[in-house]
FIBA-893450 format. One record per residue (C-alpha): residue number from 1; residue in three letters; chain; x, y, z. Coordinates in Angstrom, 1 decimal, padded with zeros to 4 digits. Example, Ala and Ser with C-alpha at 12.3 -4.5 7.8 and 13.67 -1.06 7.14 Angstrom:
REM FIBA-893450
REC_num_residuo_cadena_px_py_pz
REC_1_ALA_A_012.3_-004.5_007.8
REC_2_SER_A_013.7_-001.1_007.1
***
This chain:
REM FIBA-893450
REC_num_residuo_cadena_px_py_pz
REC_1_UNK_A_067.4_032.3_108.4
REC_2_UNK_A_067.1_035.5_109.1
REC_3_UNK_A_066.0_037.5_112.4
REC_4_UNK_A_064.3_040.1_110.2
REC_5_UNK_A_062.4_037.6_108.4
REC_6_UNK_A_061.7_035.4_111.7
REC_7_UNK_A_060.1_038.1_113.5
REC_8_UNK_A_057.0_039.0_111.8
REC_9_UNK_A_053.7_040.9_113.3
REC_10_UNK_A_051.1_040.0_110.1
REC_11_UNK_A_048.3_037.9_111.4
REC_12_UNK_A_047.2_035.0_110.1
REC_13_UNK_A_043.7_035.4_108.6
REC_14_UNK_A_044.3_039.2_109.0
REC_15_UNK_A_046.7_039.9_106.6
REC_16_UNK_A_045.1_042.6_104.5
REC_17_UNK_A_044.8_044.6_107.7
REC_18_UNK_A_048.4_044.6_108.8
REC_19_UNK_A_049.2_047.7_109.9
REC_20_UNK_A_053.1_048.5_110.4
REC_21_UNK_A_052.5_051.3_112.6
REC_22_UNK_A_053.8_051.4_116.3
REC_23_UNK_A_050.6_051.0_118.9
REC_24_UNK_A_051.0_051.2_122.8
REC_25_UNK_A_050.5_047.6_122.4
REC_26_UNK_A_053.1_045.3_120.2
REC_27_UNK_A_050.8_042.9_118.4
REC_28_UNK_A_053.1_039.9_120.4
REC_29_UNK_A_051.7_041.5_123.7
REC_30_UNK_A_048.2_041.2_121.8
REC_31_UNK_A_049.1_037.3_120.9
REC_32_UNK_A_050.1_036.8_124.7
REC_33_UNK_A_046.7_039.1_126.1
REC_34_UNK_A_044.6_037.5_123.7
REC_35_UNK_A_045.5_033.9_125.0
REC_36_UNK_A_045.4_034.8_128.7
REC_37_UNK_A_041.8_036.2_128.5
REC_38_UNK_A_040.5_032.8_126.5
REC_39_UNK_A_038.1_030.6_128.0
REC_40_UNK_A_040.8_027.8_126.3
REC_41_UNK_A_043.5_028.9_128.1
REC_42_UNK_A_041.7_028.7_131.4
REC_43_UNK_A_040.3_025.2_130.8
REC_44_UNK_A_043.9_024.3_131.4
REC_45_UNK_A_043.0_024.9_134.8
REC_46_UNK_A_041.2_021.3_134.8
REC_47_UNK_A_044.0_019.5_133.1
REC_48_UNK_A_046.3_016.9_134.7
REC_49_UNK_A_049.7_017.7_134.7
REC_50_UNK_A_051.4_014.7_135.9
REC_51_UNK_A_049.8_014.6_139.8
REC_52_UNK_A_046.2_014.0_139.8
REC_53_UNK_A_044.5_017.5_140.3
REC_54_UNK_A_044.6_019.1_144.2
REC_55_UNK_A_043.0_017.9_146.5
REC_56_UNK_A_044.6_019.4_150.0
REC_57_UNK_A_047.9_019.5_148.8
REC_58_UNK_A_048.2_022.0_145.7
REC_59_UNK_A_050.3_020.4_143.1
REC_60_UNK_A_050.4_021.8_139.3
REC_61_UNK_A_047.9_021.8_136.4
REC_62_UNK_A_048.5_022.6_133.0
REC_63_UNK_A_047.4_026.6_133.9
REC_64_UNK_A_049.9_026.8_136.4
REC_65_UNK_A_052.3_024.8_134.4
REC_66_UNK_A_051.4_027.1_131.6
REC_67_UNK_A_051.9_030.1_133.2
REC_68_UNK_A_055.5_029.2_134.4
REC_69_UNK_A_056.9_027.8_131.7
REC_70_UNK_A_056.2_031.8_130.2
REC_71_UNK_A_057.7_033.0_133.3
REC_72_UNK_A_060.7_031.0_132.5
REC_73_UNK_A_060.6_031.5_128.8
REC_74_UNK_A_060.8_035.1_128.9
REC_75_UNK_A_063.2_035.5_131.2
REC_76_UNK_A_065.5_032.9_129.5
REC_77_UNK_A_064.5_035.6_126.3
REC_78_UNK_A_065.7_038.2_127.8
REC_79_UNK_A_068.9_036.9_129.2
REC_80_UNK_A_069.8_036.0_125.4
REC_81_UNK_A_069.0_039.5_124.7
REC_82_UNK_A_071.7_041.0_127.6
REC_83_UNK_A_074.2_038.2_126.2
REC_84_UNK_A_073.8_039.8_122.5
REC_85_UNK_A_073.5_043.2_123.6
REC_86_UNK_A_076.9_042.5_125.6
REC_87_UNK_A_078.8_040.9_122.0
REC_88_UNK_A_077.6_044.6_120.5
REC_89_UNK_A_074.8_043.5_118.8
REC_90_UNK_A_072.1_046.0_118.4
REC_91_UNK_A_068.4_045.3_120.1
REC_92_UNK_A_066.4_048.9_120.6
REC_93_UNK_A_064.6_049.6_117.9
REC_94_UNK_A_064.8_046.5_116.0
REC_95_UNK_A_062.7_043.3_115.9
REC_96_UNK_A_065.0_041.4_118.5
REC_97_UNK_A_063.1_043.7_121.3
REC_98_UNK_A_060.2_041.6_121.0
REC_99_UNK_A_061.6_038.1_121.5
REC_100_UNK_A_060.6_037.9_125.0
REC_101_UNK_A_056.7_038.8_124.3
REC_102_UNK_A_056.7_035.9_121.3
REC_103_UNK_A_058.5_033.3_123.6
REC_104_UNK_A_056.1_033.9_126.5
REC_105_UNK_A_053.3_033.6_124.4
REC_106_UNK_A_054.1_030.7_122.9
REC_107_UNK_A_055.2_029.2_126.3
REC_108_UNK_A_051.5_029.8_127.4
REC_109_UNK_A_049.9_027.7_124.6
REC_110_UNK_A_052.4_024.7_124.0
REC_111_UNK_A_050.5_022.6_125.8
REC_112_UNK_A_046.9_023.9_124.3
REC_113_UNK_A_045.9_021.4_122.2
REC_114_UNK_A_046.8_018.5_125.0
REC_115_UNK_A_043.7_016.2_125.8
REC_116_UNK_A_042.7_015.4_129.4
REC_117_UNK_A_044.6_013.6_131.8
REC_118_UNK_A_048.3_013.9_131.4
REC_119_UNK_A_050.5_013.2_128.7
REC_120_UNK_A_049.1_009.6_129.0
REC_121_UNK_A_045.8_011.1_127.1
REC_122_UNK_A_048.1_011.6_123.9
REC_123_UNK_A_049.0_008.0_124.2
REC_124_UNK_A_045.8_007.0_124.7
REC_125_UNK_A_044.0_008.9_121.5
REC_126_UNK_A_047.1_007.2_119.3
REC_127_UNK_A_046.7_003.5_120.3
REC_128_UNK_A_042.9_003.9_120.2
REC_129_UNK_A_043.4_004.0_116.2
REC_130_UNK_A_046.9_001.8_116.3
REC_131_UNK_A_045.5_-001.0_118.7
REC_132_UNK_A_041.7_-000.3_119.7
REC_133_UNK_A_038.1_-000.1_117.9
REC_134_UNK_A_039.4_002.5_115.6
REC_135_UNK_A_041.4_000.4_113.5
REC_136_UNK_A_038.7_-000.2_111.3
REC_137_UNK_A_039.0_003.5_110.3
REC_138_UNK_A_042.5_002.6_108.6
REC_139_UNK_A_041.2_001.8_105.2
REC_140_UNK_A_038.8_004.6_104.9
REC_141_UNK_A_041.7_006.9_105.2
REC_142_UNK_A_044.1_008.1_103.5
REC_143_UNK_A_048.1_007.0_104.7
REC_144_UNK_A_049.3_010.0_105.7
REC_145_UNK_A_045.7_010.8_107.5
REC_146_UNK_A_046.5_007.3_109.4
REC_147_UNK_A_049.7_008.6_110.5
REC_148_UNK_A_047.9_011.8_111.8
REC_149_UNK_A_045.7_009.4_114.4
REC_150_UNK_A_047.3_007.1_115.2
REC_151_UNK_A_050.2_009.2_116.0
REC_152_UNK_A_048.2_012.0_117.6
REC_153_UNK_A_050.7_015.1_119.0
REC_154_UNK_A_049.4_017.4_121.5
REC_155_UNK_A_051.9_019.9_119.8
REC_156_UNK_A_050.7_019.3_116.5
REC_157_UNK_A_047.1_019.8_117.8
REC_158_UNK_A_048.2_023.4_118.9
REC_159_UNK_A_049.1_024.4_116.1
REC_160_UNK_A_045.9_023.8_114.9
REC_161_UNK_A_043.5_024.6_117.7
REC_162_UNK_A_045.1_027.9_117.5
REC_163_UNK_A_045.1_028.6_113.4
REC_164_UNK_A_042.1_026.2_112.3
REC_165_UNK_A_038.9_028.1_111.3
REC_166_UNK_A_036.3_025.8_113.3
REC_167_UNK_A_032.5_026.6_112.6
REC_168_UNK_A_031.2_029.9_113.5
REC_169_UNK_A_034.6_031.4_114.2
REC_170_UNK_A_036.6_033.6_112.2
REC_171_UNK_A_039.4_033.1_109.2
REC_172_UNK_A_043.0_032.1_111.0
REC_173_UNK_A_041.8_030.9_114.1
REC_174_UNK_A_042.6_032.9_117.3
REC_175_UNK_A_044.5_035.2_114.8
REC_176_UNK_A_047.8_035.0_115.7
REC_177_UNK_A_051.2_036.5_114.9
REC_178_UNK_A_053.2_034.4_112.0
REC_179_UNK_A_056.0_034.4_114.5
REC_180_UNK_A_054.0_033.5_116.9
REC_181_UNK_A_052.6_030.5_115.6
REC_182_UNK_A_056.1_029.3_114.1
REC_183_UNK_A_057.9_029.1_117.5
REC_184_UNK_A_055.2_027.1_118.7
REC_185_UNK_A_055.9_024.1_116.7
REC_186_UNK_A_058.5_022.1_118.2
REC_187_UNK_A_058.6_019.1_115.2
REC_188_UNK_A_058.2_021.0_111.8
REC_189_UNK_A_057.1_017.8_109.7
REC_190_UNK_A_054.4_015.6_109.2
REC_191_UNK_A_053.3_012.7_110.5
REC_192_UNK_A_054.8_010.5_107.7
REC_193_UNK_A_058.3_011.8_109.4
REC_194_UNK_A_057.2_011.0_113.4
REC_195_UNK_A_059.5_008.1_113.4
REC_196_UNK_A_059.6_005.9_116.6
REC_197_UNK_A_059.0_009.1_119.1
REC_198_UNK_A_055.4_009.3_117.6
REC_199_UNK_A_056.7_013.5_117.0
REC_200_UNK_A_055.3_016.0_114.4
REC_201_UNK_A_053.9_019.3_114.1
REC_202_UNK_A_051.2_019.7_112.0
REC_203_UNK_A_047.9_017.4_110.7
REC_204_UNK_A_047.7_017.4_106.7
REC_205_UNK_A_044.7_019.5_107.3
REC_206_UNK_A_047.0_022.1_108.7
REC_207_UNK_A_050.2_021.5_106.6
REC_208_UNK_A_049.2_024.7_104.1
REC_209_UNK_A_049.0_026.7_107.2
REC_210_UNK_A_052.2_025.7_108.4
REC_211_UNK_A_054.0_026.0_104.9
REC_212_UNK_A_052.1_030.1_104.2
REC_213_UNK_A_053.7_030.7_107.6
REC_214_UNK_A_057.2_029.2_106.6
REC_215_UNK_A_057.3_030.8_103.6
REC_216_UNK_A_056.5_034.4_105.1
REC_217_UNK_A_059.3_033.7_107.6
REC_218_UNK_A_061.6_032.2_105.0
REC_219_UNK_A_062.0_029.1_107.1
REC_220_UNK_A_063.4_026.6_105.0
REC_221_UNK_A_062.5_023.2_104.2
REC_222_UNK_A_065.5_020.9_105.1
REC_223_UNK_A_064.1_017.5_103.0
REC_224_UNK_A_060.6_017.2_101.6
REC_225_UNK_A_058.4_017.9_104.4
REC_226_UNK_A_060.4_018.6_107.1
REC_227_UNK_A_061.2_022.1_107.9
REC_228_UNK_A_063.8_023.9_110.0
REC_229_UNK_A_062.7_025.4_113.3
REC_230_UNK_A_062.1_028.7_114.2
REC_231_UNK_A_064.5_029.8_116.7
REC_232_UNK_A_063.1_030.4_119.7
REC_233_UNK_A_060.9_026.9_119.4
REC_234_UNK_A_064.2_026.1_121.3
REC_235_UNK_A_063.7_028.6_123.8
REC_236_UNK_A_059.9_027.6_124.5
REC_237_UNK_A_061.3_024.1_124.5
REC_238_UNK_A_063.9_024.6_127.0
REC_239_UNK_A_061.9_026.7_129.4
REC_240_UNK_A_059.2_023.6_129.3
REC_241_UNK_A_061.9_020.9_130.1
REC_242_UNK_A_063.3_023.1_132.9
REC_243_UNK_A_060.0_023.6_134.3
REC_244_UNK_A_058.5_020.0_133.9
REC_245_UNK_A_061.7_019.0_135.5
REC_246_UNK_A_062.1_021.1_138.6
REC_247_UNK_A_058.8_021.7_139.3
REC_248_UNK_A_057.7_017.6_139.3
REC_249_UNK_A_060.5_017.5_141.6
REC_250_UNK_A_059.2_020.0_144.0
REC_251_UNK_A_055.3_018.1_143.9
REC_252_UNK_A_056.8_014.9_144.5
REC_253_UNK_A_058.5_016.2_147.8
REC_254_UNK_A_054.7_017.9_148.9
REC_255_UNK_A_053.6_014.7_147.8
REC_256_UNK_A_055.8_013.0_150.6
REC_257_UNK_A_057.1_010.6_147.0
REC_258_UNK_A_060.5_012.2_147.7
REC_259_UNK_A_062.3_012.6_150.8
REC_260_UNK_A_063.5_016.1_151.8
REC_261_UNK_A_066.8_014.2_151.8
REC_262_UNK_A_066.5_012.8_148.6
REC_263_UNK_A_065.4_016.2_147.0
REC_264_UNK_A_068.1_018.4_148.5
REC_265_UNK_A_070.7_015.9_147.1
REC_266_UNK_A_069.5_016.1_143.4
REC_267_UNK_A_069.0_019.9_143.2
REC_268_UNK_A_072.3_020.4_145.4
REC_269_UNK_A_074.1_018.7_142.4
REC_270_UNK_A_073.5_021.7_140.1
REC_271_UNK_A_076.2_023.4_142.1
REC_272_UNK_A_079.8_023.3_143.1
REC_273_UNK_A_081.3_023.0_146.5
REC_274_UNK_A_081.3_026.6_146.6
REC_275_UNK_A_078.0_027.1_145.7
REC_276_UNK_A_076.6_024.7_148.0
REC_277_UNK_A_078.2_026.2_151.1
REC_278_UNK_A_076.8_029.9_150.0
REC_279_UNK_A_073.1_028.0_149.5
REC_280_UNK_A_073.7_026.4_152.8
REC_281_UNK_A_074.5_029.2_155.0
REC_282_UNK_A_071.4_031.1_153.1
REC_283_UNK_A_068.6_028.0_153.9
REC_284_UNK_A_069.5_029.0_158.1
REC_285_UNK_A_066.9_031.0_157.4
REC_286_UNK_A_064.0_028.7_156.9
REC_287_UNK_A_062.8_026.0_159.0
REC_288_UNK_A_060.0_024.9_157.1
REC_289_UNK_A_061.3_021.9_154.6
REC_290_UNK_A_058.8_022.6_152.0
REC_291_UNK_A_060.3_026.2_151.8
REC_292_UNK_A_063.8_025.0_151.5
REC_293_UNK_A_063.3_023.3_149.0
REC_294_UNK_A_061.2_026.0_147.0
REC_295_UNK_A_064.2_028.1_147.5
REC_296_UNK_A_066.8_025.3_145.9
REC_297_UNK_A_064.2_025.1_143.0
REC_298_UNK_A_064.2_029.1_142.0
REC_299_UNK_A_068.6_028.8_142.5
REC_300_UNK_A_068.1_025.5_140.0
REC_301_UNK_A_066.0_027.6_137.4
REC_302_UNK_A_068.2_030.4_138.0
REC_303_UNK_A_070.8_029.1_137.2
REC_304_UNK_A_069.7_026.7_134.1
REC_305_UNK_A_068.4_030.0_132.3
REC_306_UNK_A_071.0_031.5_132.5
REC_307_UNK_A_073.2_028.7_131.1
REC_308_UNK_A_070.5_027.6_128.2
REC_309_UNK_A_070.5_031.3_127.2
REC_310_UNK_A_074.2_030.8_127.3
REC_311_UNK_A_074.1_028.2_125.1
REC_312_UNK_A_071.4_029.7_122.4
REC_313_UNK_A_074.0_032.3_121.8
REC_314_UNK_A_076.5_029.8_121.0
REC_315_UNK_A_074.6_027.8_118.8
REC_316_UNK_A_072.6_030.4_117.1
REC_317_UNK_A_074.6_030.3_113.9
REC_318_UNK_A_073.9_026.8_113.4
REC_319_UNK_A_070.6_027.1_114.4
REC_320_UNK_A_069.8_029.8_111.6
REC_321_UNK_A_071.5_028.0_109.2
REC_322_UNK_A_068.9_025.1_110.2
REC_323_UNK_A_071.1_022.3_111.5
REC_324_UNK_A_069.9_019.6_113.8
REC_325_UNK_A_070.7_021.2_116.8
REC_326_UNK_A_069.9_019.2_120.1
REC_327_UNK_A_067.4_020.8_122.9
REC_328_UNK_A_069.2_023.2_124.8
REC_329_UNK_A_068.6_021.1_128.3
REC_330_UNK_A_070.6_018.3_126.2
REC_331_UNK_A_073.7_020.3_125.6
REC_332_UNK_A_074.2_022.6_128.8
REC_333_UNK_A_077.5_022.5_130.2
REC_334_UNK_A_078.7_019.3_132.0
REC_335_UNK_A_077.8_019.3_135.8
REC_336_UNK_A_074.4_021.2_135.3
REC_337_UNK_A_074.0_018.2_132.4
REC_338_UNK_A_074.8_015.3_135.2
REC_339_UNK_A_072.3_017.1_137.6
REC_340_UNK_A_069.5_017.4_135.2
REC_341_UNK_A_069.6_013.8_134.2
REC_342_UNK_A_069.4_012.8_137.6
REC_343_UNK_A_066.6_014.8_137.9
REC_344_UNK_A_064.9_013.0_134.9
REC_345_UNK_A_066.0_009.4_136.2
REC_346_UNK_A_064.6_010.0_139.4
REC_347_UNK_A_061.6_010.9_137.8
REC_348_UNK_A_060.9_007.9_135.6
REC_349_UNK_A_062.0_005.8_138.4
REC_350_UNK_A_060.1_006.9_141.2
REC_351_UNK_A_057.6_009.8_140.0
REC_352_UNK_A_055.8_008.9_136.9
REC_353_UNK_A_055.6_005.4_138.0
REC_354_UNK_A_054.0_006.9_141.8
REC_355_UNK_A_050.6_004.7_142.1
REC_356_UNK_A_048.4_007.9_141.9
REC_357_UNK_A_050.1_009.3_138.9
REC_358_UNK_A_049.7_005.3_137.6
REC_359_UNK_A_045.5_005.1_138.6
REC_360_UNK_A_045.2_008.7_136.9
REC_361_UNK_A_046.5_007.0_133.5
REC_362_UNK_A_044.7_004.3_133.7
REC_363_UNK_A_041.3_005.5_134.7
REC_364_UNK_A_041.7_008.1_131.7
REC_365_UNK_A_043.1_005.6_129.9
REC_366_UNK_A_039.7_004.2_130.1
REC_367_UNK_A_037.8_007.4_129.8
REC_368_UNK_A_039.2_008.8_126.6
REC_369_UNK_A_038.7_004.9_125.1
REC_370_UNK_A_035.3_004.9_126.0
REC_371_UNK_A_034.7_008.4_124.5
REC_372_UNK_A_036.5_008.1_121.3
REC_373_UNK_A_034.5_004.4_120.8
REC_374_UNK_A_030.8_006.4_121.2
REC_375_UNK_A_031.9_009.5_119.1
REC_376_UNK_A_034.4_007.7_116.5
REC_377_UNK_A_030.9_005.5_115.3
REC_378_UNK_A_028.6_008.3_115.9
REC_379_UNK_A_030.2_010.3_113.2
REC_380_UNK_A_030.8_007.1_111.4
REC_381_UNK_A_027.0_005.9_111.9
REC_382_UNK_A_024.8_009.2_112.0
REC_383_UNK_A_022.4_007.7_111.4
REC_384_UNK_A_021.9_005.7_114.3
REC_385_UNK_A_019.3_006.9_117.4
REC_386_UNK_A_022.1_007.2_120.1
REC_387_UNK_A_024.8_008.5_117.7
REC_388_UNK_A_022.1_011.9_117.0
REC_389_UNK_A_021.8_011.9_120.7
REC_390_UNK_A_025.6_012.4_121.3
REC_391_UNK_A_026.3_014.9_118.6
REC_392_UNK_A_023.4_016.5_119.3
REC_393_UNK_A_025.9_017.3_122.9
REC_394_UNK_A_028.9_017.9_120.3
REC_395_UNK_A_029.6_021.9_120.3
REC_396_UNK_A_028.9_023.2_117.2
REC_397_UNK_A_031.9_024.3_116.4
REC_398_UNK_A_033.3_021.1_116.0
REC_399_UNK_A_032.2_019.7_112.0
REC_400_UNK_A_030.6_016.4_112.6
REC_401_UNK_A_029.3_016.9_109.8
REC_402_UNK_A_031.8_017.3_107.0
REC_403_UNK_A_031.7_015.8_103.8
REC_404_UNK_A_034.9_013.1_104.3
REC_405_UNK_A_035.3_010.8_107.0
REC_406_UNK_A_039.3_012.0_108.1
REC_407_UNK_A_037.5_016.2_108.9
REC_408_UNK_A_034.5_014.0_110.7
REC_409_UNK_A_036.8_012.1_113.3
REC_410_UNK_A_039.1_015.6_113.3
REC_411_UNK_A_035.9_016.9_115.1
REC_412_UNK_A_036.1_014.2_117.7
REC_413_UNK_A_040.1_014.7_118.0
REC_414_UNK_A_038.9_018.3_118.7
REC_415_UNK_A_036.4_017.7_120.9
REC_416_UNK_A_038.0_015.2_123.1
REC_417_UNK_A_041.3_016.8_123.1
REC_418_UNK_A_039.6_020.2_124.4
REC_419_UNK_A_037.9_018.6_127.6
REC_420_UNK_A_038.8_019.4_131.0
REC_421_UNK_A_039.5_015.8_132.9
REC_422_UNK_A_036.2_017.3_135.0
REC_423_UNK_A_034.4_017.1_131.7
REC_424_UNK_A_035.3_014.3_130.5
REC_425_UNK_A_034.4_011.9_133.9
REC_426_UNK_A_031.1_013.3_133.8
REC_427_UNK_A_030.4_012.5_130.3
REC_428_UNK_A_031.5_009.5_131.1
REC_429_UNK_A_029.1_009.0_133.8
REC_430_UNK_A_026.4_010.1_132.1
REC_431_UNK_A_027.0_008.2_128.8
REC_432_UNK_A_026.7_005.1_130.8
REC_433_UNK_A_024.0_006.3_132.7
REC_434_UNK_A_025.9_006.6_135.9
REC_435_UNK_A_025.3_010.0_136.4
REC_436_UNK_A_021.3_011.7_135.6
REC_437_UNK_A_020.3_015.2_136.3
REC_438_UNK_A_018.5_015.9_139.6
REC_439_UNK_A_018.8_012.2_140.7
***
């Protein structure tokens, strides 16, 4: 691959109005505006992370999430640019200069297309078609269509929540830059490729999207339907792990899940002995734990940037030539390695398993079951009294009324996926008529 070809301004949708002229705005800063002013993007607000949502103790959403992963992302863009500027490669004035602006925008909608209530929602939406009511759509659709739902990828519904035409709106979806859209896509194949991760990138309904992007961008395709990633999806990628990471260790300690203790000593082992006496000397000046250990986590981002940019530079070869490179976070050098999977083993072990984080699963869990059972047979059954009662609540920019069966349940993947938890309890509620207006 080349950086040339990679980086690419034309629009999708827009194409016959790409203008190569320069503007006070890049048309990446447009991508990254365009998102930030969306009433999509905000929604995120309502989203579970991995704590339920704040109650007096602030803990992060998938806004705030959002927003610092593109904090990260760009700044991790930006020390790759100082790295390659320092080997003597050239970056004013070509199409490198606008690495950060891609990487930040595509930090700020990875997690777009996730459905309420954590990653469990994902989960949930899959095993309602692999184990639930909606097997009984597996024989009205086609095999690769089965793989799409019943392993259902909140990156893969990105992709298309951002470049699907839905009713009403216009060609290309919210418009965006090729490059834009590319680095977005953490697992360029379908579903018939997800393998026991349950990973891919784009729904058949999106895969000529994908490949008319590819193709502008000469990505290539590795084995028949699998493609090699754009570049800086490993960026985005590595600024998301570093910031799920860090910052779920930080909540658990507000949380009172971690001890101060038990904190300092994981985010302590990012550093040598002395490090650690230089970080020591520098927390005299806080009392307040909670700020001690916001000041470890900025040194532990710090310092992982800098080494995953590090470590882009070394492997960019083989990552334009389209090898199997691992995630960045995965091949850091050794002691910032041993500290990170601490990190991540504490996590599994005493975070994701925390009995609020568990009742937040399983009262979505339940939720999102109970939705996609009432809206799966309502698009299914049309006909039926209560099924034109629900769809009648359907936005109408969802298709529930499209002439095969796979678009029809797309619309309820769509519609489901794009709730706020908020949303989603109160249809709940009202769907089982535990909730009425002005009662």
């Amino acid at each position: 691959m080349d950086w040339n070809k990679l980086i690419s301004d034309k629009r999708l949708g827009l194409e016959e109005y790409h203008d190569p002229r320069w503007h006070t705005r890049s048309d990446f800063r447009r991508d990254y505006d365009r998102l930030i002013f969306s009433s999509p993007f905000r929604r995120l607000q309502n989203k579970t992370q991995v704590f339920p949502l704040p109650g007096s103790i602030f803990v992060h959403n998938r806004l705030t999430h959002s927003l610092e992963v593109a904090s990260v992302g760009q700044s991790m863009a930006n020390e790759v640019l100082r790295i390659l500027e320092g080997e003597g490669c050239r970056i004013v004035g070509t199409p490198l200069c606008n690495i950060p602006d891609i990487v930040a925008t595509s930090c700020l909608c990875h997690d777009i297309g996730n459905p309420p209530f954590g990653h469990s929602g994902e989960k949930t939406i899959g095993t309602f078609f692999s184990e639930g009511a909606g097997q009984v759509f597996r024989d009205l659709v086609s095999p690769r269509q089965w793989a799409d739902l019943t392993n259902f990828e909140g990156n893969a519904n990105s992709f298309r929540f951002l470049s699907h035409q839905f009713v009403g709106r216009r060609h290309g979806g919210f418009a965006m830059t090729y490059s834009t859209l590319a680095s977005i896509v953490k697992y360029p194949h379908s579903s018939l490729l997800a393998g026991d991760k349950k990973k891919f990138g784009f729904f058949e309904s999106e895969e000529p999207i994908y490949r008319k992007v590819a193709a502008e961008l000469k990505i290539p395709e590795i084995t028949p339907g699998k493609f090699a990633r754009h570049p800086l999806v490993f960026i985005m990628e590595a600024a998301d792990d570093i910031c799920y990471q860090i910052m779920d260790i930080e909540d658990a300690h507000r949380l009172k899940i971690l001890s101060f203790d038990n904190v300092m000593e994981l985010l302590l082992g990012f550093f040598d002995e002395k490090e650690q006496d230089h970080i020591h000397k520098s927390m005299t000046r806080f009392i307040d734990p909670n700020e001690k250990v916001s000041y470890m986590r900025s040194k532990v981002i710090g310092v992982l940037v800098e080494d995953c940019a590090r470590t882009f530079v070394a492997n960019e070869r083989r990552i334009l030539d389209g090898e199997e490179v691992p995630a960045l976070t995965r091949i850091i050098s050794p002691r910032l390695l041993n500290a990170y999977e601490n990190c991540s083993k504490t996590a599994w072990a005493k975070i994701y398993c925390a009995p609020d984080v568990v009742d937040i699963e399983i009262a979505g869990n339940r939720i999102i079951t109970y939705l996609m059972e009432c809206l799966t047979d309502a698009v299914l059954h049309p006909e039926k009294n209560f099924s034109r009662l629900l769809l009648s609540k359907v936005p109408r920019q969802y298709d529930t009324n499209a002439s095969d069966l796979y678009s029809r349940l797309q619309s309820v993947l769509d519609h489901v996926s794009g709730m706020t938890d908020v949303y989603a309890l109160d249809l709940f509620r009202k769907l089982n008529g535990h909730s009425l207006p002005a009662v």
